[in-house]
N, C-alpha and C positions, 0 to 999 in steps of 0.2 A: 663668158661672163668675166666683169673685170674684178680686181680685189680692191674692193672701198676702203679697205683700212691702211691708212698711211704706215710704210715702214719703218719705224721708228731706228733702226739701225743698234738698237742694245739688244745684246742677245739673254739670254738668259742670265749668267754669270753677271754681267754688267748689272742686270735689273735688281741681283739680289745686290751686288756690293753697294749700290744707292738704296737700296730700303735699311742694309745694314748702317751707312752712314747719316742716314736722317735719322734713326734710332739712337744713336751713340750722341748724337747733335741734340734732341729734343730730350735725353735722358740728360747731358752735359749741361744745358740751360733747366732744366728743373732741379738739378742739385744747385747751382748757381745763385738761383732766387731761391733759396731757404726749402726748398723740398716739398712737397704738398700742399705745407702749411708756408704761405710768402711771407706775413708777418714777420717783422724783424723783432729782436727785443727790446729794441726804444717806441715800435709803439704798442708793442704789449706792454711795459712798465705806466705808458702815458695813460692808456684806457684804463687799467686797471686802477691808479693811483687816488688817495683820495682827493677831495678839494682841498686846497691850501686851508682856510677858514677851519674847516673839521679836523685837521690833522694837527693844528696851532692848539687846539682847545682840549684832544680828549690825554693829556698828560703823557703822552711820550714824545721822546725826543722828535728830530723830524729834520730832514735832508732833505733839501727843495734842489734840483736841478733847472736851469733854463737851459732849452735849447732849439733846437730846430729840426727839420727834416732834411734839409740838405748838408745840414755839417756832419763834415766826414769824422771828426774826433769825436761827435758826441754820438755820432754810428758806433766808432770803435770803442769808448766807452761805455755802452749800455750790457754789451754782455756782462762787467764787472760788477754795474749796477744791481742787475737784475740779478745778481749770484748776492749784493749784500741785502736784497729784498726779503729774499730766499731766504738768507742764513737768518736775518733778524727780525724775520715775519713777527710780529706780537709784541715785539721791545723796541721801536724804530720805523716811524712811517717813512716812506720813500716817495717825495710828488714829483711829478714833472711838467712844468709849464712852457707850452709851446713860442716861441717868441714872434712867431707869425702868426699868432690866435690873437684880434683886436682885444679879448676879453681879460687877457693878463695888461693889457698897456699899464693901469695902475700897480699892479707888481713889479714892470720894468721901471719904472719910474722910482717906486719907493726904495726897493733893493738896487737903483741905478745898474741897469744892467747896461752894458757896453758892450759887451764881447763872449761868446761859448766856448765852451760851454761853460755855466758861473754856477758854483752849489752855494745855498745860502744854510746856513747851520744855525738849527732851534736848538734849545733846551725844553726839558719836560713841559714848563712852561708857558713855551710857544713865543721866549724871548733870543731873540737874536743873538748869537752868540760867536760866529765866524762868518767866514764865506774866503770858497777857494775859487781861483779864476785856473781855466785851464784844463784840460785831459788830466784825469789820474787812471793811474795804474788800481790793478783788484788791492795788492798789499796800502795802499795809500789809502782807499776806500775805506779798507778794514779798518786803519788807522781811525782814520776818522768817525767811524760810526762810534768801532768802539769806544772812543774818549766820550761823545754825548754819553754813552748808553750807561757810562761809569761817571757819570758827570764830571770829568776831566779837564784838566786844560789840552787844548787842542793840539798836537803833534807840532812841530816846527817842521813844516812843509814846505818849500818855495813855492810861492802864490796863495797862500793860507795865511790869514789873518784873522784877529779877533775885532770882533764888533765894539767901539767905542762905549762905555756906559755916559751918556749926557743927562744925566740925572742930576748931578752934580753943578752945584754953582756956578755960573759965568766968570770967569777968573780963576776960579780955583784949580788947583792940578792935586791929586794925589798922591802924597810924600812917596809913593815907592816907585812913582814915574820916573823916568831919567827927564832929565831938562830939554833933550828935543824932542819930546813930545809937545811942546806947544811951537814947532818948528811949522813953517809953510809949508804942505803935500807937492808933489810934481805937478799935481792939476787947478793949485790957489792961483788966482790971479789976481790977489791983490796983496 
């Protein structure tokens, strides 16, 4: 009688060292993608977050993020995030609007968004108050929330600025403005 099972040419030792390294490879990619749980936490902070509208209206401050799924800064920024969520859970909403979700296109429009990742800074209110263009660090976050959450002026950040008040007359400038505030931006074209 012949032997029907082809000889595979691994002997024993061989067979364990390939079970060991598919083991250490299938353990090595499950740590990789976040362990168990694959959720990252920009889109845990995204699902979680509330609506913009709700978070404008019920009287706390409010850190809007736009970003994406494939930016890499606004990956390595959300651990930060998700830590100032944390720390200011009940004094400080935290949204995050996807900029590949058609349903924000009038948020990218109104806040002008160009480029990620971009945070738009509320007061209690639900009025505009900054907006930072760029990756920040945890200390810089902190920065920032804290100044909403103490109704502050906002930290002198590079890439941080404050929101115009246009409430104000056509012509008129504010005695404490310096004179090139009524100076043409890098992006007037006329």
């Amino acid at each position: 009688m012949t032997n029907s099972t082809p000889n595979s040419g691994l002997g024993p030792s061989e067979r364990l060292l390939l079970v060991v390294l598919a083991a250490l490879l299938a353990a090595g990619l499950l740590w990789f993608r976040g362990g168990l749980n694959p959720e990252a936490p920009l889109e845990r902070l995204a699902r979680q977050s509330l609506d913009l509208p709700v978070a404008l209206r019920n009287g706390k401050p409010t850190l809007v993020e736009f970003y994406a799924d494939w930016c890499d800064a606004c990956r390595t920024m959300a651990p930060a995030m998700e830590t100032i969520e944390a720390q200011h859970r009940g004094q400080l909403d935290v949204v995050l609007l996807n900029v590949d979700n058609p349903r924000w296109q009038p948020e990218l429009e109104r806040y002008d968004v160009n480029g990620i990742p971009q945070l738009e800074l509320f007061n209690a209110a639900g009025e505009a108050v900054g907006r930072s263009i760029g990756a920040r660090s945890l200390n810089e976050l902190r920065a920032l929330s804290s100044a909403l959450i103490a109704r502050e002026p906002l930290p002198a950040l590079a890439g941080v600025g404050a929101v115009s008040n246009l409430s104000q007359p056509a012509g008129e400038v504010a005695a404490a403005e310096p004179a090139t505030a009524t100076m043409a931006g890098p992006r007037s074209h006329g």
